[in-house]
N, C-alpha and C positions, 0 to 999 in steps of 0.2 A: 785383711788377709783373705777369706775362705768368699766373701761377699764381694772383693773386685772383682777374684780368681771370677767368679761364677759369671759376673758381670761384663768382662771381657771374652769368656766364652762364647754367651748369649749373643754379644755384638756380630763377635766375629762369623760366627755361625750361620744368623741372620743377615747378615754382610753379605755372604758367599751365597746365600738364598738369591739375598736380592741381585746380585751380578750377573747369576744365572740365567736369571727372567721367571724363575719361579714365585709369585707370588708377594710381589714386592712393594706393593702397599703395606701390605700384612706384616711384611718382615719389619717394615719401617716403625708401625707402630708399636709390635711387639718391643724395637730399641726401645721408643720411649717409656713405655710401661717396664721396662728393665731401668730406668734409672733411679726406682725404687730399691733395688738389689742394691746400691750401694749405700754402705755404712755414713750417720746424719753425724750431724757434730751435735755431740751431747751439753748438758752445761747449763745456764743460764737462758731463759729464752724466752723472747720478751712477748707480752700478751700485749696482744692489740693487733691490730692492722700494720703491715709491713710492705716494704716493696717485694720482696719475697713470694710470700701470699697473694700480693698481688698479679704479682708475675704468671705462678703455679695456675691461680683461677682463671686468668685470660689463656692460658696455656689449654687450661684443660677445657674450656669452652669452644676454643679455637679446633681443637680436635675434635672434639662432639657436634660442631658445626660444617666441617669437612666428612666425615661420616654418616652424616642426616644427609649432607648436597649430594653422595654418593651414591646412597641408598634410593635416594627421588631420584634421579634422573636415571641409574641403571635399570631402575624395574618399571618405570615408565608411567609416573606418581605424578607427572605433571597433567597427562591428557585425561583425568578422572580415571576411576577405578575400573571401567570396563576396557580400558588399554592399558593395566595392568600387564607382563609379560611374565607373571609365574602360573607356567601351564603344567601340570603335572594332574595326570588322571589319579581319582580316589583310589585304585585299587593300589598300583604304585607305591602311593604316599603312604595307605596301612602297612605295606610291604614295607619299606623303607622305618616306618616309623616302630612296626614289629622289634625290627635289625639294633635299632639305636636301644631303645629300651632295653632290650636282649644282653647286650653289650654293658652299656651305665649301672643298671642299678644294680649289676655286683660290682661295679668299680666304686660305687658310692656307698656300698653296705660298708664298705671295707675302712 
């Protein structure tokens, strides 16, 4: 019921992100982590190792290894740390990091 509805929202929505060109890595993984949203089949359910489980942990490794090769090569983790490419001056970053805090921690009192 209320958990496809939401689930096919998510897709669709995400979808039309990614068609755009807005952001479309993002949108992609946000799908998969919505395949969570939908309702599991209840019941009986066998303990042990399964193809399943199987599947699920290469699944999610697979993605956590695409994410790590992402993260090295955009910010430039291969040529050691002093060709790093995140430049952002200290004053900046307190500014910025003021903003966030600012923001979160009444979203999270709550």
């Amino acid at each position: 019921g209320l958990q496809i509805i939401a689930f096919v929202v998510q897709v669709v929505l995400h979808l039309n992100m990614a068609v755009s060109g807005n952001y479309s890595f993002y949108n992609f993984l946000i799908i998969v982590i919505s395949l969570a949203i939908l309702p599991q089949k209840y019941g009986k359910q066998k303990k042990g190792f399964s193809c399943m489980k199987a599947a699920s942990l290469a699944l999610s490794l697979a993605v956590l290894a695409v994410l790590a090769y992402f993260v090295f090569i955009v910010f430039g983790f291969q040529s050691g740390p002093e060709a790093v490419r995140i430049i952002i001056p200290r004053a900046q970053f307190i500014q910025y990091a003021k903003l966030v805090v600012f923001y979160t921690v009444p979203v999270a009192a709550v």
